[in-house]
C-alpha positions in Angstrom: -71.0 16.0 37.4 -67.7 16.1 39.1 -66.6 12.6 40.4 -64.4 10.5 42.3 -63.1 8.8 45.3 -63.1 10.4 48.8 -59.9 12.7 48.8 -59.2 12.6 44.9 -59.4 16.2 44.5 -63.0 16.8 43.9 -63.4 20.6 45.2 -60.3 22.0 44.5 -61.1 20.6 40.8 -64.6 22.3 40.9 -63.1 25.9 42.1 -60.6 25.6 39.3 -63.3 25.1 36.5 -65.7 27.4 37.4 -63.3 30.2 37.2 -63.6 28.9 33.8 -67.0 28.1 32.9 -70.7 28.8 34.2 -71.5 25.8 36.7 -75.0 27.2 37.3 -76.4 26.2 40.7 -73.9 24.1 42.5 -75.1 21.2 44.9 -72.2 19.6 47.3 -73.0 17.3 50.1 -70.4 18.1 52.4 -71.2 21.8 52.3 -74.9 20.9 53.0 -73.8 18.6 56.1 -71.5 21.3 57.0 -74.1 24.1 57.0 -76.5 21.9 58.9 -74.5 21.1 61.9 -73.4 24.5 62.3 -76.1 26.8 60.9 -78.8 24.4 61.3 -80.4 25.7 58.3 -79.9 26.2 54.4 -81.0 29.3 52.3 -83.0 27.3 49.6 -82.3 30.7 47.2 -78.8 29.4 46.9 -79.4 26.1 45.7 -82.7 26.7 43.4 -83.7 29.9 41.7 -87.7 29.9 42.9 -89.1 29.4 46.6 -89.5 25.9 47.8 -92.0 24.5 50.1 -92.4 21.8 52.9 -95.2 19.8 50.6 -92.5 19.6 48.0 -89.8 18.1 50.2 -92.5 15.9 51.8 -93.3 14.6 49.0 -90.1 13.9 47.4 -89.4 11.6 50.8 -92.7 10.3 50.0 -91.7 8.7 46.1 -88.6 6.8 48.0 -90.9 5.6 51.0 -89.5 2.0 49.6 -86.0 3.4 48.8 -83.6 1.4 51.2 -81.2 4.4 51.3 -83.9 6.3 53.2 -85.2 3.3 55.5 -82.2 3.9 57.7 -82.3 7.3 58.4 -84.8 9.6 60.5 -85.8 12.8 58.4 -88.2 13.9 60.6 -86.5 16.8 61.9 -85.9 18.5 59.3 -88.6 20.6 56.8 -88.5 23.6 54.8 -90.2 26.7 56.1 -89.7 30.1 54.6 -87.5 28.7 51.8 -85.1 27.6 54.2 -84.6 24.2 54.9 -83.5 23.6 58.5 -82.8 21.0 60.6 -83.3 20.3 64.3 -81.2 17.6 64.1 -77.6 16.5 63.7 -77.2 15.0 60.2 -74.6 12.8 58.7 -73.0 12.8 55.4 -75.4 9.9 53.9 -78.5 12.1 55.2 -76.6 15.0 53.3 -76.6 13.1 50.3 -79.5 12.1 50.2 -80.8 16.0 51.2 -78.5 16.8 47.9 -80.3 14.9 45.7 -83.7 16.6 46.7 -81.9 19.7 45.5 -80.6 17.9 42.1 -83.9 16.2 41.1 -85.7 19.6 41.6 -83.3 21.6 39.1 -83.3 18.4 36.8 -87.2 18.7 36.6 -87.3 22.5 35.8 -84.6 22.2 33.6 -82.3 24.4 35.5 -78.6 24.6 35.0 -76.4 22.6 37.8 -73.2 20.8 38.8 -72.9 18.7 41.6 -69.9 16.7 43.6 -70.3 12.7 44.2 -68.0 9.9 45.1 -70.0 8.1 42.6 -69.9 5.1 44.6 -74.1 4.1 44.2 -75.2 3.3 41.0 -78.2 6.3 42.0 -75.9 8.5 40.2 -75.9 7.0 36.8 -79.6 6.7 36.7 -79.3 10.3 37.8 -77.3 10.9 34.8 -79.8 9.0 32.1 -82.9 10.9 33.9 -80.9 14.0 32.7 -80.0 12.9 29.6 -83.2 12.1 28.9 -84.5 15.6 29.9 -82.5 16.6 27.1 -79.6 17.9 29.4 -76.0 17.9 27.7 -74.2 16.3 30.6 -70.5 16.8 31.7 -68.6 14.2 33.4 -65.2 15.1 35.1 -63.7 11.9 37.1 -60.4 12.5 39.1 -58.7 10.1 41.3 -55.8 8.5 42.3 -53.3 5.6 41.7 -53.8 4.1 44.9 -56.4 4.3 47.5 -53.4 4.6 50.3 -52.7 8.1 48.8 -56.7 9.0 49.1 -56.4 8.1 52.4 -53.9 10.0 53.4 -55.0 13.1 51.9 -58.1 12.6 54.1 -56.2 12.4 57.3 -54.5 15.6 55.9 -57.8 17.3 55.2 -59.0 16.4 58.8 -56.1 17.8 60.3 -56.7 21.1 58.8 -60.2 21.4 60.0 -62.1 19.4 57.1 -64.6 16.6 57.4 -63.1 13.1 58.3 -64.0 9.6 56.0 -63.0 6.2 57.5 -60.5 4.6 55.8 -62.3 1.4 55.5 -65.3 3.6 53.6 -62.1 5.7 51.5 -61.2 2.5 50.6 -64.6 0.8 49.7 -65.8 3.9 47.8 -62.4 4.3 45.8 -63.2 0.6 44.1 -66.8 1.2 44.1 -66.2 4.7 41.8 -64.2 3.2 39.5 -66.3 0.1 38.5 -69.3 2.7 37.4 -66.7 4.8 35.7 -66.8 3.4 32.2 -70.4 3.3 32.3 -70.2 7.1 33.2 -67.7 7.9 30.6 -69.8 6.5 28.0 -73.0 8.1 28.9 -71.7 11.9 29.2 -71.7 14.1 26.5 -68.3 15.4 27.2 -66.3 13.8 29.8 -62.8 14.6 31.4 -60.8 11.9 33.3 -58.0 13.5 35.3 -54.9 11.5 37.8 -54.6 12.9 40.6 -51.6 10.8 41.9 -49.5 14.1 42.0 -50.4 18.0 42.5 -50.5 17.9 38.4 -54.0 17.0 38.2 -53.6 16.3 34.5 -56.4 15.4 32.0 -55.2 11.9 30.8 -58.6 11.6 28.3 -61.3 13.4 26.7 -64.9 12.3 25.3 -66.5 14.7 23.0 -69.4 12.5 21.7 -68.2 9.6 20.4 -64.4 10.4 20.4 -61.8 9.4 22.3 -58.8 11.8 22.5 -55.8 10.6 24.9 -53.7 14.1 25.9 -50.8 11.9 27.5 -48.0 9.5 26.7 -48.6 8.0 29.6 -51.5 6.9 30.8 -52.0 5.1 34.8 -52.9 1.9 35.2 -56.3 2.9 36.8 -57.2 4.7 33.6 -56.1 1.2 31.5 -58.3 -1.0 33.9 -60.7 0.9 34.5 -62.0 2.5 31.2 -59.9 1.7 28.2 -60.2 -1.9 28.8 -64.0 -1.8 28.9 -64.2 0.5 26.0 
């Protein structure tokens, strides 16, 4: 799972490591938003390694019929026909999210390989995590962000400006705090986990979890890191 606020770093992180390491299937939100507003359709084959069909998507909308994250949005144009999953509608990034966790729950339950991208702002994603576990998936937790929300903010604006997907400030802002107060439940829950500052272009690791120990690669460590996880430790 690779985590952290809006504009921390998240995808350039990603392409880093898996030039690395074997991601297996990879599930991001944005590109799924991003191919359904412009495409209007997803090649399932790229996302999950058998054909899927409408009952199965239909019925995964069916187990959250009480699910308040799904009361507030209309999924009824979009279906899955010809393992492709299209849509005849435009789609925002909470829609995509919750389209992205379709995909996710689907490779968790046939024990496929998989990474995915969140702002780890719900608590969803750590019940995500303890389904997983619990599956008897080793899971990998890598958590960038920032010093300050300010400098997520800007790096949206930035992004925007060069063609990328816009957040509100107000949700950067929200989201940043959010993340952080599920991070040390995260930490402890993952197998492995990596926490990296982003604050500068560095992007250094500033700790490591193997199991149950705690390995701290810098002198230094931000304030974030102190508040947010070694205090709670």
């Amino acid at each position: 799972m690779f985590a952290g606020p809006n504009g921390s770093g998240k995808s350039t992180l990603i392409y880093e490591i898996k030039l690395q390491f074997k991601l297996g299937y990879l599930i991001n939100a944005n590109d799924i938003e991003s191919d359904l507003n412009t495409k209007h359709y997803i090649d399932c084959s790229t996302l999950f390694p058998r054909s899927l069909y409408q009952i199965e998507w239909l019925n995964f909308l069916e187990e959250r019929t009480g699910d308040p994250r799904f009361q507030s949005y209309n999924f009824q144009g979009i279906h899955i026909r010809n393992n492709y999953l299209i849509s005849a509608q435009k789609i925002n990034s909470y829609q995509a999210a919750l389209i992205a966790e379709f995909f996710r729950e689907k490779l968790c339950l046939e024990n496929h390989t998989f990474s995915f991208e969140t702002v780890m702002s719900h608590k969803s994603k750590l019940d995500f995590m303890r389904k997983a576990k619990d599956k008897g998936f080793k899971v990998y937790l890598y958590f960038i962000c920032t010093q300050d929300p300010e400098i997520n903010k800007q790096r949206v604006k930035n992004r925007m400006i060069k063609g990328g997907h816009n957040v509100p400030e107000n949700k950067v802002e929200e989201r940043y705090y959010r993340s952080l107060e599920l991070l040390s439940d995260a930490f402890l829950m993952a197998d492995r986990a990596f926490i990296l500052d982003s604050s500068n272009k560095n992007r250094d690791v500033i700790i490591e979890k193997k199991d149950n120990e705690i390995i701290v690669h810098q002198q230094y460590v931000p304030e974030w890191i102190g508040l947010y996880v070694l205090d709670k430790l």
